[in-house]
N, CA, C and O atoms as a DFTB+ gen file, in Angstrom:
288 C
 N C O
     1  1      19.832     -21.273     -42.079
     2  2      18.802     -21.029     -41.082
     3  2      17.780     -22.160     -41.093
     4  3      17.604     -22.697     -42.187
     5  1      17.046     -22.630     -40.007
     6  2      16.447     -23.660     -39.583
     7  2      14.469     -22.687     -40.112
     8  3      13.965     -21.580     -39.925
     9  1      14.184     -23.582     -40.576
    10  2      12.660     -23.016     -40.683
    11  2      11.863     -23.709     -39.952
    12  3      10.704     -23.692     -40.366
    13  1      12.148     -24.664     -38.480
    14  2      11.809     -25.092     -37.540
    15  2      10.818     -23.686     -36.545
    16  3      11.163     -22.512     -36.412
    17  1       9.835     -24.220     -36.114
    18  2       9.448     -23.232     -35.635
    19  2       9.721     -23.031     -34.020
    20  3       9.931     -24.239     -33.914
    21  1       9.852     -22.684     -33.039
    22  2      10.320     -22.514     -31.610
    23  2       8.824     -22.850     -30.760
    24  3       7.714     -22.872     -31.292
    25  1       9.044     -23.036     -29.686
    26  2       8.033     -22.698     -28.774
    27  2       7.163     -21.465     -28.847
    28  3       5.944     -21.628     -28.793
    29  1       7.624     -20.339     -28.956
    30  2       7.318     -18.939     -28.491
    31  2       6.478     -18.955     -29.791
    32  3       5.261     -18.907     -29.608
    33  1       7.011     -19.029     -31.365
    34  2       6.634     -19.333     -32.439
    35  2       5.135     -20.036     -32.849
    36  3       4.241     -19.602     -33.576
    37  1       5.230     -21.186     -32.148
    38  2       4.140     -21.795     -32.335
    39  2       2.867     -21.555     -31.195
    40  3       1.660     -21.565     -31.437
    41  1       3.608     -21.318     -29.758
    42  2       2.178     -20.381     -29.349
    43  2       1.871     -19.714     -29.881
    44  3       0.700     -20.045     -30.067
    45  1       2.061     -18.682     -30.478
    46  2       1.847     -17.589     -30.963
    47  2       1.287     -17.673     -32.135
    48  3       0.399     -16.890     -32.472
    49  1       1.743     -18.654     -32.925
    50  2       0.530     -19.318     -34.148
    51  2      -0.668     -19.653     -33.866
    52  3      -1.661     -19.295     -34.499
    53  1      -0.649     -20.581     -32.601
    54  2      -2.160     -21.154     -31.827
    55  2      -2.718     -20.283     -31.506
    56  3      -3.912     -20.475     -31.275
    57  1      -2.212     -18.997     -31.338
    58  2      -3.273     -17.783     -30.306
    59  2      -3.641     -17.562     -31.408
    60  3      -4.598     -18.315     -31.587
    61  1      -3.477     -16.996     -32.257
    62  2      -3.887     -16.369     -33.666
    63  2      -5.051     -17.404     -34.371
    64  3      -6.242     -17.130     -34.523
    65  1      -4.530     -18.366     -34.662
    66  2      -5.496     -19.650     -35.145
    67  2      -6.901     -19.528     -33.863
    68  3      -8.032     -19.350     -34.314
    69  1      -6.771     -19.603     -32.796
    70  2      -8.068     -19.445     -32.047
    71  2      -8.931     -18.307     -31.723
    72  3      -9.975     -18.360     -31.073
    73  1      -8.235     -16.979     -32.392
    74  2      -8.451     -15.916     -32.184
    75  2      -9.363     -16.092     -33.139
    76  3     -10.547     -15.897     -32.865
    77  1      -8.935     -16.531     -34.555
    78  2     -10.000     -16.765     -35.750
    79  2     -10.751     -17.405     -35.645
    80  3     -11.794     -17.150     -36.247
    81  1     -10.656     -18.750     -34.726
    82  2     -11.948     -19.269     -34.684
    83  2     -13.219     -19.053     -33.380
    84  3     -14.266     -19.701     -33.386
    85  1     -12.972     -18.339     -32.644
    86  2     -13.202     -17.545     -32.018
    87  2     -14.105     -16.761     -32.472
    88  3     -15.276     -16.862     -32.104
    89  1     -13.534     -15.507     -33.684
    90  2     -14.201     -14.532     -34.208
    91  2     -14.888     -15.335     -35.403
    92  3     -15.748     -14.546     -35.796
    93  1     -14.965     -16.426     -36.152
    94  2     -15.824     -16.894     -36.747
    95  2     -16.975     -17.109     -36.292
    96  3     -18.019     -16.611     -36.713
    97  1     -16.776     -18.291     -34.907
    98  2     -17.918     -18.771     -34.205
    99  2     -18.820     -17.840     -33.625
   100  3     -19.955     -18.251     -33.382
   101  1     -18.468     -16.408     -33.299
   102  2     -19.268     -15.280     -32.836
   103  2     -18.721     -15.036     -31.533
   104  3     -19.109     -13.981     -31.032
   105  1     -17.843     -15.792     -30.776
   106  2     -17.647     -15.664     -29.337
   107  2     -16.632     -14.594     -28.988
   108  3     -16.249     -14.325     -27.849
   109  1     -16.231     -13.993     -30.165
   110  2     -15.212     -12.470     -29.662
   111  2     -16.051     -11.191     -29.408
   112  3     -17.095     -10.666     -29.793
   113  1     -14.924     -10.954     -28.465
   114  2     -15.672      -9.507     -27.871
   115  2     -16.052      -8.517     -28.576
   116  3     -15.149      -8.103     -29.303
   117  1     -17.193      -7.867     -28.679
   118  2     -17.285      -6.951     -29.079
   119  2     -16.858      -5.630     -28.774
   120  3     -16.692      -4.741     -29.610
   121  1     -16.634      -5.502     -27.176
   122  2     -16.365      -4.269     -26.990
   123  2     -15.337      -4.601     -25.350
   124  3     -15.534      -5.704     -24.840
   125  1     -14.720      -4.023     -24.916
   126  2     -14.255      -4.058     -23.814
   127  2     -15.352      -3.821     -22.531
   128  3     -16.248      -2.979     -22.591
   129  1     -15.138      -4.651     -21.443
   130  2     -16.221      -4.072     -20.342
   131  2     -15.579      -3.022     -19.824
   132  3     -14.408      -2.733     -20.068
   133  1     -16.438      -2.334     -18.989
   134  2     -16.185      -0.935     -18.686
   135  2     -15.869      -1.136     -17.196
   136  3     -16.130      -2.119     -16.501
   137  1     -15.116       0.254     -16.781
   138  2     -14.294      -0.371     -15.570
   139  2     -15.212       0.544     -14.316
   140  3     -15.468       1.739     -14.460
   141  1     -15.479       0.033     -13.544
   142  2     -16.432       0.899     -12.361
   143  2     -15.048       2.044     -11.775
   144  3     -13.857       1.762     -11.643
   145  1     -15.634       3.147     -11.556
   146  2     -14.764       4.593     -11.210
   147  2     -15.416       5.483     -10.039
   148  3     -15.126       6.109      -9.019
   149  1     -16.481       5.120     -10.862
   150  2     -17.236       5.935      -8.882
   151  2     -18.084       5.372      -8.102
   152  3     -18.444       4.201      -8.223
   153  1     -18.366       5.934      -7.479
   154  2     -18.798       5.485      -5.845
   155  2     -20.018       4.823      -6.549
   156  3     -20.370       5.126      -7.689
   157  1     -20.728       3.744      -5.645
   158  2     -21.752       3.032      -5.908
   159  2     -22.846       4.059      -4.588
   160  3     -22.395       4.461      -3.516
   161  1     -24.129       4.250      -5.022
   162  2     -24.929       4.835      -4.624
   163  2     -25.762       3.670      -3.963
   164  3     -25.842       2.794      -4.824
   165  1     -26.511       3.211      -2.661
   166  2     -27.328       2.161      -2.899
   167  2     -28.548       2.593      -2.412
   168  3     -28.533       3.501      -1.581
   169  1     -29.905       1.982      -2.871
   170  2     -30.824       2.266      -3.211
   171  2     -31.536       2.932      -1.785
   172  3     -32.404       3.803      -1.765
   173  1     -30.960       2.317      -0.714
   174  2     -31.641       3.206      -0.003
   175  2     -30.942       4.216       0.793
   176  3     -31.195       4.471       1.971
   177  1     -30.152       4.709       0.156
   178  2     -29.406       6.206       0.395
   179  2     -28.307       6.259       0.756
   180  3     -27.578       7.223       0.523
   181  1     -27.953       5.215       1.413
   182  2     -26.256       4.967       2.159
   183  2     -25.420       5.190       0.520
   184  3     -25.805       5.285      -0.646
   185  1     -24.048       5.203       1.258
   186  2     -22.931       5.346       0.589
   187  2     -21.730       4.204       0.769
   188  3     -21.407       4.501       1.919
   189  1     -21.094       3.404       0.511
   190  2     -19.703       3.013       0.868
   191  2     -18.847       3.244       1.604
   192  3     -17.996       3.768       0.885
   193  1     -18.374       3.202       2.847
   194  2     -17.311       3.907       3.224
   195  2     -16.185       2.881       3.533
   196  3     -16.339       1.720       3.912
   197  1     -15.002       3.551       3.290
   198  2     -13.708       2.709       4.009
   199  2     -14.028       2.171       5.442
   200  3     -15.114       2.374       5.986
   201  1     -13.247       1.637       5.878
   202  2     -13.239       0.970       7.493
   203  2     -12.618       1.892       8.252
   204  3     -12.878       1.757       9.447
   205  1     -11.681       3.038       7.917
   206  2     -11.225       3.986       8.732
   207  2     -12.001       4.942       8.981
   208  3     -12.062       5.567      10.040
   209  1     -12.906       5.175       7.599
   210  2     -13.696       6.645       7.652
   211  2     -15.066       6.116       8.159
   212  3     -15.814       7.071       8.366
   213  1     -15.669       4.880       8.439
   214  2     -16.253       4.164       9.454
   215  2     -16.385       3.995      10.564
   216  3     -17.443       3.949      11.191
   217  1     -15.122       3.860      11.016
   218  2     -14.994       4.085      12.407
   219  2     -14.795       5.168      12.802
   220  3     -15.462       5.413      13.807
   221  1     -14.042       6.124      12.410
   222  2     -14.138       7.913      12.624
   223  2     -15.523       7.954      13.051
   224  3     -15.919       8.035      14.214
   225  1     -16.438       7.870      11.661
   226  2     -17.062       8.525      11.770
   227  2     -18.411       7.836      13.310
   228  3     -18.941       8.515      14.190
   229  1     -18.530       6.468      13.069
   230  2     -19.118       5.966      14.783
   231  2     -18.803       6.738      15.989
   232  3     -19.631       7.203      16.772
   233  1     -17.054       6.863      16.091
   234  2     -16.224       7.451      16.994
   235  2     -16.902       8.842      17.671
   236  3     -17.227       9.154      18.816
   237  1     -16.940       9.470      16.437
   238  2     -17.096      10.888      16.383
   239  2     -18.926      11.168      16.941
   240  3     -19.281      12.092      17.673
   241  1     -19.940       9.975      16.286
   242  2     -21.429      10.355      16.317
   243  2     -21.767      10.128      17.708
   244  3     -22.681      10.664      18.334
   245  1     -20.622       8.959      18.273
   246  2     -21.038       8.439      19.694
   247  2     -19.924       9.110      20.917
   248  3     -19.642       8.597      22.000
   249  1     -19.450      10.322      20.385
   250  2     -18.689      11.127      21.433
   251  2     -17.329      10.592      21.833
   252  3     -16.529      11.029      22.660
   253  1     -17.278       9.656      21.128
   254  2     -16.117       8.974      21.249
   255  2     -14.599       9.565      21.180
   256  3     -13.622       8.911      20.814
   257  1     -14.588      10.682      21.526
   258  2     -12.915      11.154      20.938
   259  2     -11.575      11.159      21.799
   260  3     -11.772      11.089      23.012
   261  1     -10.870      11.195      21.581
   262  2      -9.598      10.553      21.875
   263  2      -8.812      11.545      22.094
   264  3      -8.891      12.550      21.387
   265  1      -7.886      11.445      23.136
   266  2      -7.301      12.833      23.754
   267  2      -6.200      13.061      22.880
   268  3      -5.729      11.993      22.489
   269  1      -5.618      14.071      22.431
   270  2      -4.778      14.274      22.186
   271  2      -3.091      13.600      22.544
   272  3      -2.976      13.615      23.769
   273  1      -2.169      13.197      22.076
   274  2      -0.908      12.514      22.607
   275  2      -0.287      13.801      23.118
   276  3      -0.153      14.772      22.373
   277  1       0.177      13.810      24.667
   278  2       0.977      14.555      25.115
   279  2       2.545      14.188      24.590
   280  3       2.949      13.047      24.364
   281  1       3.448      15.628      24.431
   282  2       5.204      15.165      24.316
   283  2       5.707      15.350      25.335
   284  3       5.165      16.348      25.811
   285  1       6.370      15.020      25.923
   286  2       7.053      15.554      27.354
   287  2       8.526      15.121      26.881
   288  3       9.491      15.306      27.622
């Protein structure tokens, strides 16, 4: 057997080697960031909405509604 090391091998040495120096120098993470899940509130009362439930809802405030599709 060859004690040559491979590609895959020696990245994988370098990640490790910078991981340590990394966590020496202070620059590793301490914690994972946190992932946003709900709705953003903004300060002056509005909400977010999709572009569909946007336009519904314009549609709907300005009488806007749409006839039903006949089948024939």
């Amino acid at each position: 057997m060859s004690t040559e090391l491979s590609g895959v091998d020696l990245a994988r040495q370098a990640l490790v080697a910078a991981r340590e120096a990394a966590r020496k120098n202070g620059a590793a993470r301490k914690e994972k960031p946190k992932r946003r899940t709900g709705t953003v509130v903004r300060r002056d009362g509005r909400e977010p909405l999709g572009l569909g439930s946007a336009i519904s809802l314009m549609m709907t405030e300005r009488g806007m509604v749409a006839p039903a599709a006949e089948a024939r």
